[in-house]
TILUMMI-36646 format. One line per 5 residues: number of its first residue (from 1); their letters; for each residue x, y, z of N, C-alpha, C, O, CB. Coordinates in Angstrom, 1 decimal. Glycine has a CB too. Layout:
N
NUM = a = X/Y/Z/X/Y/Z/X/Y/Z/X/Y/Z/X/Y/Z | ...
This chain:
132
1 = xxxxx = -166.2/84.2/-44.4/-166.0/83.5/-43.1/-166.6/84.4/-42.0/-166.4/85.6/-42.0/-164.5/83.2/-42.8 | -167.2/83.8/-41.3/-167.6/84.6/-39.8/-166.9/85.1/-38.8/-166.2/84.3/-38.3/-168.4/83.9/-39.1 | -166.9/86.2/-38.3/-166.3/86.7/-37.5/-165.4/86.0/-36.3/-164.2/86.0/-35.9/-167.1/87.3/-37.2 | -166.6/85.4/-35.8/-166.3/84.4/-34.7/-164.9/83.4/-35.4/-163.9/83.0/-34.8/-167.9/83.4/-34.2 | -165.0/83.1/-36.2/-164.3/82.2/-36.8/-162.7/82.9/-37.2/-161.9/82.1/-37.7/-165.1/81.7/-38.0
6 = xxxxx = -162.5/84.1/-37.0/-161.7/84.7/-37.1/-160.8/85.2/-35.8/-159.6/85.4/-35.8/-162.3/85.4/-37.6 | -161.7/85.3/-35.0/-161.2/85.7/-33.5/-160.4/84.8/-32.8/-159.6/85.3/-32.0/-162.3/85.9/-32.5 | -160.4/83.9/-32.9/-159.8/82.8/-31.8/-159.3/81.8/-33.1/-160.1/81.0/-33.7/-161.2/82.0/-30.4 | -158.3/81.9/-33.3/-157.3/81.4/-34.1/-157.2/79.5/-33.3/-157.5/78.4/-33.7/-155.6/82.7/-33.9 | -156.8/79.8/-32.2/-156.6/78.4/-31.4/-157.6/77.7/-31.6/-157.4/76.5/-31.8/-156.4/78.5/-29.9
11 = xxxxx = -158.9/78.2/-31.5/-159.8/77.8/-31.1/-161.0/77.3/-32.4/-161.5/78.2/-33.0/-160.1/78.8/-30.2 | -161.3/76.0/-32.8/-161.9/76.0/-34.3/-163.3/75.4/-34.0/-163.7/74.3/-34.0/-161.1/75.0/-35.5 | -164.4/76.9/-33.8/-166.1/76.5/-33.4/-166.2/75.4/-34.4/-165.3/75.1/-35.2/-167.6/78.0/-33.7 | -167.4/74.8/-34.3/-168.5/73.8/-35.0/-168.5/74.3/-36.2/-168.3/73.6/-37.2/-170.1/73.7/-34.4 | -169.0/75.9/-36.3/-169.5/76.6/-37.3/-168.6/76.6/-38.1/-168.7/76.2/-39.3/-170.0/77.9/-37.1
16 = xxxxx = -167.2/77.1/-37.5/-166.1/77.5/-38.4/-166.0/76.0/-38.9/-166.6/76.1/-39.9/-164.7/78.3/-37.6 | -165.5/74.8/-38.7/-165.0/74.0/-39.2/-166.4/73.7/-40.3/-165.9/73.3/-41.3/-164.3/73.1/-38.2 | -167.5/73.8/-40.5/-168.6/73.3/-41.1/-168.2/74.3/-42.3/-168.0/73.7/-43.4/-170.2/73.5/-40.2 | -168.0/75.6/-42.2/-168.0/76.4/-42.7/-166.8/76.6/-43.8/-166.9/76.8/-45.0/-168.1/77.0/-41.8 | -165.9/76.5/-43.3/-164.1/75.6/-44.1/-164.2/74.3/-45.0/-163.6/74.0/-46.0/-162.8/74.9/-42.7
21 = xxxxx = -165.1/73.7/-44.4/-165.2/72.0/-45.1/-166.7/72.0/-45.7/-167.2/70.9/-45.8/-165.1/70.5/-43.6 | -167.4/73.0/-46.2/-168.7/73.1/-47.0/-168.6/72.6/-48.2/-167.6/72.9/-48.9/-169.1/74.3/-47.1 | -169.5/71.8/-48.8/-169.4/71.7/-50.3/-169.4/72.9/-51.0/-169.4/74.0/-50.5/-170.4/71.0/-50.8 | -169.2/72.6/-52.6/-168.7/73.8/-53.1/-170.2/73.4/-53.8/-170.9/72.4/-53.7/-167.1/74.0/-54.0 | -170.3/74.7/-54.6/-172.1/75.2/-55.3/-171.5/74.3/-56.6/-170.4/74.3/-57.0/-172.6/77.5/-55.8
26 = xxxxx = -172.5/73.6/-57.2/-172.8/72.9/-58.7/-171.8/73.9/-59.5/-170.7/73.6/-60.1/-174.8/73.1/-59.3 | -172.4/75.3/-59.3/-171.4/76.4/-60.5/-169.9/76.2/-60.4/-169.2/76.2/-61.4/-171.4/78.2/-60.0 | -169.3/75.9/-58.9/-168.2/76.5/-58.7/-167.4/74.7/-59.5/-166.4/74.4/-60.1/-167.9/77.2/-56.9 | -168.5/74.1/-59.0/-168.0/72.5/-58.9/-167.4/72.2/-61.0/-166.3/71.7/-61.4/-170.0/71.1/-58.1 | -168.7/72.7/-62.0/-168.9/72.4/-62.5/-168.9/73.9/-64.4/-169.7/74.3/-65.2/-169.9/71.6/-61.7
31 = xxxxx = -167.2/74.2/-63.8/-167.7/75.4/-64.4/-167.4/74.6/-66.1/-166.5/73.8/-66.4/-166.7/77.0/-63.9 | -168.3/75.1/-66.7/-167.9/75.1/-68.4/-167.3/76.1/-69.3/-168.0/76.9/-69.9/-169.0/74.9/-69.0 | -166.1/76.2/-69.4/-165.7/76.6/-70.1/-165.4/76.9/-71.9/-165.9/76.2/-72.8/-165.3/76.3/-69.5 | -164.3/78.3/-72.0/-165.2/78.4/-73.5/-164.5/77.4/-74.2/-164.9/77.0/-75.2/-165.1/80.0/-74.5 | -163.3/76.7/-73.7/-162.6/75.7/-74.2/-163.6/74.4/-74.6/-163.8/73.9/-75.7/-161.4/75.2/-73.1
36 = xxxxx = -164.2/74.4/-73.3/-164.7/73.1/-73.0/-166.2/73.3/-74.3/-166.1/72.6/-75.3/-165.1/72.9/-70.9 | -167.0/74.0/-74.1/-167.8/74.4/-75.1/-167.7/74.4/-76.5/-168.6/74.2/-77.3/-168.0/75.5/-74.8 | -166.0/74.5/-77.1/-165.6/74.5/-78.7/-165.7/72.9/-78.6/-166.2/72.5/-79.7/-163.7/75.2/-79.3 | -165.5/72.1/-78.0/-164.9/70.6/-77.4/-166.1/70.2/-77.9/-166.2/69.6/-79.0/-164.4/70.2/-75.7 | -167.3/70.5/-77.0/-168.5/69.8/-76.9/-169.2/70.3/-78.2/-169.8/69.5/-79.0/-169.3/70.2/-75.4
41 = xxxxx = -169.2/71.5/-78.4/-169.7/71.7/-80.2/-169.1/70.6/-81.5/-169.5/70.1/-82.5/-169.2/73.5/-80.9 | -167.8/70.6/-80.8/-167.6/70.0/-81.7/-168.1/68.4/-81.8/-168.8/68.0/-82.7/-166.4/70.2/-81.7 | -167.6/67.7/-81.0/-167.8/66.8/-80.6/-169.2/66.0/-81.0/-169.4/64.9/-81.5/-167.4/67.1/-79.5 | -170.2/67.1/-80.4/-171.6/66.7/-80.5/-172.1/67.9/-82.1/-172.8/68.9/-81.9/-172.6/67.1/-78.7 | -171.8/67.6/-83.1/-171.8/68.5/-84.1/-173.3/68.8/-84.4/-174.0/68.1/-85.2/-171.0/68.0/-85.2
46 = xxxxx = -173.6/70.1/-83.7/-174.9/70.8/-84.1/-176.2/70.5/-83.2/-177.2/71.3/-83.1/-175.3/70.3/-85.5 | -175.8/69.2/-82.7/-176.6/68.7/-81.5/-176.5/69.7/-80.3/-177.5/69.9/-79.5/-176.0/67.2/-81.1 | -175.1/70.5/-80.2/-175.0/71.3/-79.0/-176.0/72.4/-78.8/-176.7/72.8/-77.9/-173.7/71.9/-79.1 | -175.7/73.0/-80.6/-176.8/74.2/-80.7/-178.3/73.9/-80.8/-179.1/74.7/-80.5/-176.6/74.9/-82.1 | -178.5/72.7/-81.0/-179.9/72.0/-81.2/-180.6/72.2/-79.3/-181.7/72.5/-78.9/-179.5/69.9/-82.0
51 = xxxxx = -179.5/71.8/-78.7/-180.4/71.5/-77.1/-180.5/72.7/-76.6/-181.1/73.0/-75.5/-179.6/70.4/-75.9 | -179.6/73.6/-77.4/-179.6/74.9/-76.5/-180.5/75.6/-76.9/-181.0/76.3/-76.1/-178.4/75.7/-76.5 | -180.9/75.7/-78.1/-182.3/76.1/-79.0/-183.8/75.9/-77.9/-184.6/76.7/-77.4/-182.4/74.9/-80.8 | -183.9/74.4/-77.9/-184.6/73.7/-77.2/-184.9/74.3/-75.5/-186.0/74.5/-75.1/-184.0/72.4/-77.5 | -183.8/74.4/-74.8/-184.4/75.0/-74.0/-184.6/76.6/-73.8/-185.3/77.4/-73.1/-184.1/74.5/-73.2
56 = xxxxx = -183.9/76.7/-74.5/-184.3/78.2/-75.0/-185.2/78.4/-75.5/-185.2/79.6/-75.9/-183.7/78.9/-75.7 | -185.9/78.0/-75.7/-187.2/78.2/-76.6/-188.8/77.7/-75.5/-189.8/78.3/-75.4/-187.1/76.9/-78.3 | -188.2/76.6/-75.1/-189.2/76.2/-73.4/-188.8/77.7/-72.7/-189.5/78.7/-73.0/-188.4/74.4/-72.0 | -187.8/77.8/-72.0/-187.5/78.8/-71.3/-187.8/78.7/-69.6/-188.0/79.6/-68.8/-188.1/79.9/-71.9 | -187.6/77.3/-69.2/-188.3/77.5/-68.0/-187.7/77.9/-66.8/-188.2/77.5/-65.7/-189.0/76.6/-67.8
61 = xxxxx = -186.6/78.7/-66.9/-186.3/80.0/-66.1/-186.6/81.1/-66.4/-186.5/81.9/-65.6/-185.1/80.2/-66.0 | -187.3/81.4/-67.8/-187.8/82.5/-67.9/-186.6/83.5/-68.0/-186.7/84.7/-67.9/-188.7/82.7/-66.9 | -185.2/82.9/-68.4/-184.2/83.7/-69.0/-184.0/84.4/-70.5/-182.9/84.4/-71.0/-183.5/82.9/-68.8 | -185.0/84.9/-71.0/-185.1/85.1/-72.3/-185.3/86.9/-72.2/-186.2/87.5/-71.6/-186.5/84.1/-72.9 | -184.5/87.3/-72.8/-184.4/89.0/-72.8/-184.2/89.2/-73.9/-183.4/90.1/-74.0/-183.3/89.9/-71.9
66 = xxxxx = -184.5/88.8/-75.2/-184.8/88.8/-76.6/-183.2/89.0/-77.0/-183.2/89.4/-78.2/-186.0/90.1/-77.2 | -182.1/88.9/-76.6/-181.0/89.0/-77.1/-180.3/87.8/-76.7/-179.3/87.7/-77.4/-180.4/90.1/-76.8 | -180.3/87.0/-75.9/-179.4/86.0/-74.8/-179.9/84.9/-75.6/-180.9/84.5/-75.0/-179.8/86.0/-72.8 | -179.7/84.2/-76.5/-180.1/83.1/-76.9/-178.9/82.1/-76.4/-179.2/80.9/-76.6/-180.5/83.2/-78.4 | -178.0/82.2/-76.1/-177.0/81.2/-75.3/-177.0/80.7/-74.0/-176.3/79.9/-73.5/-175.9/81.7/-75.3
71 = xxxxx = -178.3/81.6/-73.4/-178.6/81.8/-71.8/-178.3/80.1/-71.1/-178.0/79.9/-69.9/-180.6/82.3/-71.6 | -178.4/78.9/-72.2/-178.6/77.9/-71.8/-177.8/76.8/-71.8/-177.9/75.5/-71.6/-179.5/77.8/-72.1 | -176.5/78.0/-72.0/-174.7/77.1/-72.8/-174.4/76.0/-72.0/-174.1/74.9/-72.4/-172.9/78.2/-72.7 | -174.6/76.5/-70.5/-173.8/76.0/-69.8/-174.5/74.8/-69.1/-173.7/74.0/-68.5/-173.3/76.9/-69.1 | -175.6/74.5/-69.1/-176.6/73.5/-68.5/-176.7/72.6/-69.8/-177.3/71.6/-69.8/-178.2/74.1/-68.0
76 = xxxxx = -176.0/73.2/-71.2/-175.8/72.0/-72.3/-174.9/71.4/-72.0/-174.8/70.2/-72.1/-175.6/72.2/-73.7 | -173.7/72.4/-71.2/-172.6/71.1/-71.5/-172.4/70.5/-70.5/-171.2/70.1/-70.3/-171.2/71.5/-72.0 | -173.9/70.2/-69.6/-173.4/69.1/-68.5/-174.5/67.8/-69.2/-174.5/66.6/-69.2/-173.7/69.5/-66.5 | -175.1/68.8/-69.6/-176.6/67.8/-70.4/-176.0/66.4/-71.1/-176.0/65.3/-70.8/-177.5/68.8/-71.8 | -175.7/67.3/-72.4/-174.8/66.4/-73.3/-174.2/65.0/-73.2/-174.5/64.0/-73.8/-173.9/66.9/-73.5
81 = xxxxx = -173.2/65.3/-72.1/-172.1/63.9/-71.6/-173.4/62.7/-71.4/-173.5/61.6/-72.0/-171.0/64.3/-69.6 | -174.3/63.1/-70.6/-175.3/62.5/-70.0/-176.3/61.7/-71.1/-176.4/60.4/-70.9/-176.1/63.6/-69.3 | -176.8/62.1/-72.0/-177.8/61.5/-72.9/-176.7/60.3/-73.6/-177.6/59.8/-74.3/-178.6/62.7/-74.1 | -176.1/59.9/-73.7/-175.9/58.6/-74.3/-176.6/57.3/-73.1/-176.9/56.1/-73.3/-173.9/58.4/-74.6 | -176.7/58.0/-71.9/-177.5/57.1/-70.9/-178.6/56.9/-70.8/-179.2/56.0/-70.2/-177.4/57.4/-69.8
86 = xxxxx = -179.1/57.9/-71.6/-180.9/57.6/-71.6/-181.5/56.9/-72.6/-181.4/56.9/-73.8/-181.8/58.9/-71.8 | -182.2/56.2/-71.8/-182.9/55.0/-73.2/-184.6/55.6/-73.1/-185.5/54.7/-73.1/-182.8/52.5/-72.6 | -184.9/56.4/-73.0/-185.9/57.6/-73.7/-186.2/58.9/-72.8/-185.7/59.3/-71.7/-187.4/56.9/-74.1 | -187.3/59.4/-73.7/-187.4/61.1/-73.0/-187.7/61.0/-72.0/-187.6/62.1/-71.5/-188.3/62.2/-73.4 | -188.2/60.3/-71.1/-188.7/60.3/-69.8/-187.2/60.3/-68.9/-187.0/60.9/-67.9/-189.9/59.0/-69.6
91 = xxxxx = -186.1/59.5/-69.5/-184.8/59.3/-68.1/-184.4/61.1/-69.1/-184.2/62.0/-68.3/-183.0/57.1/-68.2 | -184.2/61.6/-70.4/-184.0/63.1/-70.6/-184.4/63.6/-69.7/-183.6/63.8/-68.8/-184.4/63.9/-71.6 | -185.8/63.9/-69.3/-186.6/64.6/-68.4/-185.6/64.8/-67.0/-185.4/66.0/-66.6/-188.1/63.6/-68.0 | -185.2/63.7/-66.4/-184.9/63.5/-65.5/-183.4/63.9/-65.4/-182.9/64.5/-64.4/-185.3/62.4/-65.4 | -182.8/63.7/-66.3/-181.1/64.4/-66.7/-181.4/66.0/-66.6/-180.5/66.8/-66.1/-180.5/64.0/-68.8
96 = xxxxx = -182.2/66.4/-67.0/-182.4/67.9/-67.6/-182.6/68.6/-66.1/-182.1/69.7/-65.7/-184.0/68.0/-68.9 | -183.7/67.8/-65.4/-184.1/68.4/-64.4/-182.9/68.1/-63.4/-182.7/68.9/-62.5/-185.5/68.0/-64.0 | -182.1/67.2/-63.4/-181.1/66.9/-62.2/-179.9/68.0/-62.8/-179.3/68.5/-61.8/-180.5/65.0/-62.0 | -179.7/68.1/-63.3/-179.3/69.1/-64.3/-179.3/71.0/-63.9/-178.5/71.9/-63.5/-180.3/68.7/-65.6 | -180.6/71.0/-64.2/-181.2/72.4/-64.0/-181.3/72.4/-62.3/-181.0/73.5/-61.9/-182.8/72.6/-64.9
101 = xxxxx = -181.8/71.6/-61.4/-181.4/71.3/-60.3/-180.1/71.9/-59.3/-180.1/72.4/-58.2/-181.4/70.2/-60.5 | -179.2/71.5/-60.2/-177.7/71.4/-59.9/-177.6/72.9/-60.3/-177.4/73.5/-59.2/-176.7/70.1/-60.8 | -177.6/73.5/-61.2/-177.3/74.6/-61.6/-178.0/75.8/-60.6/-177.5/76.8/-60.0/-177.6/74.5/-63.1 | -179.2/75.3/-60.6/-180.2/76.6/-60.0/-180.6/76.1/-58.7/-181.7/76.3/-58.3/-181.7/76.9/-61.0 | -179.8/75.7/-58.1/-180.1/74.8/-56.7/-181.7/74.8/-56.5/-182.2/74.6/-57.7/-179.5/75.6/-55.1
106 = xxxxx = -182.4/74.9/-55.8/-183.4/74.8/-55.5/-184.3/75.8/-56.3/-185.4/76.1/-56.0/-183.3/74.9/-54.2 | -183.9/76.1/-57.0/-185.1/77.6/-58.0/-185.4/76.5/-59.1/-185.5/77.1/-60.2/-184.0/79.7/-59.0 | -185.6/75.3/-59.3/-185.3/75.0/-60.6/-186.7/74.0/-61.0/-186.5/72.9/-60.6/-183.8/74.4/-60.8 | -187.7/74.3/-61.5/-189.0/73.7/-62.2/-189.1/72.4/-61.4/-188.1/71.8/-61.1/-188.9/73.4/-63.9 | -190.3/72.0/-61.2/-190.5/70.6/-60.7/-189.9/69.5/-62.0/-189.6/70.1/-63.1/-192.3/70.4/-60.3
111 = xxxxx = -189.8/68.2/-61.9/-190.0/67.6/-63.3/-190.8/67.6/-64.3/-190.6/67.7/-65.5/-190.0/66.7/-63.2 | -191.9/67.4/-63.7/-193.0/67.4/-65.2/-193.2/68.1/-66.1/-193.8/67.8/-67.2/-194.1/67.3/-65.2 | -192.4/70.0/-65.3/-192.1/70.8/-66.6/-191.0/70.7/-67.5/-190.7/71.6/-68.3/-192.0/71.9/-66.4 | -190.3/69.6/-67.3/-189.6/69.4/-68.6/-189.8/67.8/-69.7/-189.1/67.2/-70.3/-188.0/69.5/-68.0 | -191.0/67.8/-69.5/-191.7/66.8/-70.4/-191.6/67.2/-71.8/-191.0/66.4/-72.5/-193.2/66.7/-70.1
116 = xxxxx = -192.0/68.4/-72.4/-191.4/68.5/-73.7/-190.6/68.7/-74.1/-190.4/68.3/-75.3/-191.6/68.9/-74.1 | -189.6/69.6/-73.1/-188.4/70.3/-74.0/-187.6/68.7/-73.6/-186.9/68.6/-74.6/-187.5/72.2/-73.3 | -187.5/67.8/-73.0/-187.0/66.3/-73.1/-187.8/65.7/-74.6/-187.1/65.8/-75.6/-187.5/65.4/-71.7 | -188.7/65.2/-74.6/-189.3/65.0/-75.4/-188.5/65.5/-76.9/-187.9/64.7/-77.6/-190.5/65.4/-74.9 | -188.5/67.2/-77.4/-187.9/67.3/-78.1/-185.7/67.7/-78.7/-185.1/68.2/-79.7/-188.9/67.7/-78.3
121 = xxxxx = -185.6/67.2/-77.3/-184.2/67.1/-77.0/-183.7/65.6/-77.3/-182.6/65.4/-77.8/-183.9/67.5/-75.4 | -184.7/64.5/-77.1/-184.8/63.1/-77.4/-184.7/63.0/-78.3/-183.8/62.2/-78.6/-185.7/62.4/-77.2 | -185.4/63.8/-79.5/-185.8/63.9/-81.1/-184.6/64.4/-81.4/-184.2/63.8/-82.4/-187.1/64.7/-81.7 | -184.1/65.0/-81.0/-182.3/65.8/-81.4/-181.9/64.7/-81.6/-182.0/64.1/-82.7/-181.2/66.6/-80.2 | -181.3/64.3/-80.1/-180.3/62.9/-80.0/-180.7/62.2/-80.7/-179.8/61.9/-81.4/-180.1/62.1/-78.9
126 = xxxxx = -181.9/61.5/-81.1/-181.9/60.4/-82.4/-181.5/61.0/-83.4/-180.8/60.4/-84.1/-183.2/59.8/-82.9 | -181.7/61.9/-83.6/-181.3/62.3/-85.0/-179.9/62.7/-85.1/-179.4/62.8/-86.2/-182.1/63.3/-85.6 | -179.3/62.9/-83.9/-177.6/63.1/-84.1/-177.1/61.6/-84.1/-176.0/61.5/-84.6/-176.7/64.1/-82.8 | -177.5/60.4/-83.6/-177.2/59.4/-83.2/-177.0/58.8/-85.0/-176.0/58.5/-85.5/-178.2/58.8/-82.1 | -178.2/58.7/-85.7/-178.2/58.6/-86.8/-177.2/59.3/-87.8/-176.5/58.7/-88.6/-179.1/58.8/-86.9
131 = xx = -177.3/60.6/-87.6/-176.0/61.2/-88.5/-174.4/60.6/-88.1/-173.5/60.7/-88.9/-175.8/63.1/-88.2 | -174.3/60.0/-86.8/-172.7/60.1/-86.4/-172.6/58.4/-86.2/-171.5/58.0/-85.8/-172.4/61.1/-84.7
């Protein structure tokens, strides 16, 4: 909180109240938990590790430090819920990026770089759709 916003108790600036009543960040809004993560593995059996592979393997944060292969846990488990909505890779594309969007506010790839790793995140979901 800002100073000013501190000083005059009686008194509540523009700033301060903008400032108190701010939305909260995608992270804070949307945390995934390790609960929530056993849930969603389970749930989506193998498909979880499948999408996380997938963009881990695109990488297009360039989060890849040859040990962190989970880097991408948490943008699965908003992903996930989502794809029973898509009737093909092009609305993925668009999940993935509203998605990575949300997570990485404004740092986060235009759309058209996630044409493949949708593409083969699509190929997942059929093929978990089929097993389940």
């Amino acid at each position: 909180m800002s100073k000013s916003c501190t000083e005059s108790p009686a008194v509540l600036h523009l700033a301060c109240f903008q400032w108190l009543f701010q939305p909260q960040t995608h992270s804070q809004l949307t945390r995934v938990t390790s609960s929530d993560r056993k849930k969603l593995k389970s749930q989506y059996a193998g498909l979880y590790e499948r999408v996380s592979q997938i963009l881990f393997s695109h990488d297009l944060k360039a989060l890849d430090s040859g040990d962190n292969s989970d880097e991408y846990e948490s943008e699965v488990g908003t992903i996930l819920p989502r794809l029973r909505h898509a009737a093909n890779p092009d609305e993925v594309a668009r999940i993935v990026f509203e998605e990575f969007a949300k997570w990485f506010d404004s740092d986060s790839p235009p759309l058209d770089a996630f044409e493949k790793s949708a593409r083969d995140i699509w190929d997942a979901w059929l093929e978990f759709k089929q097993r389940t």
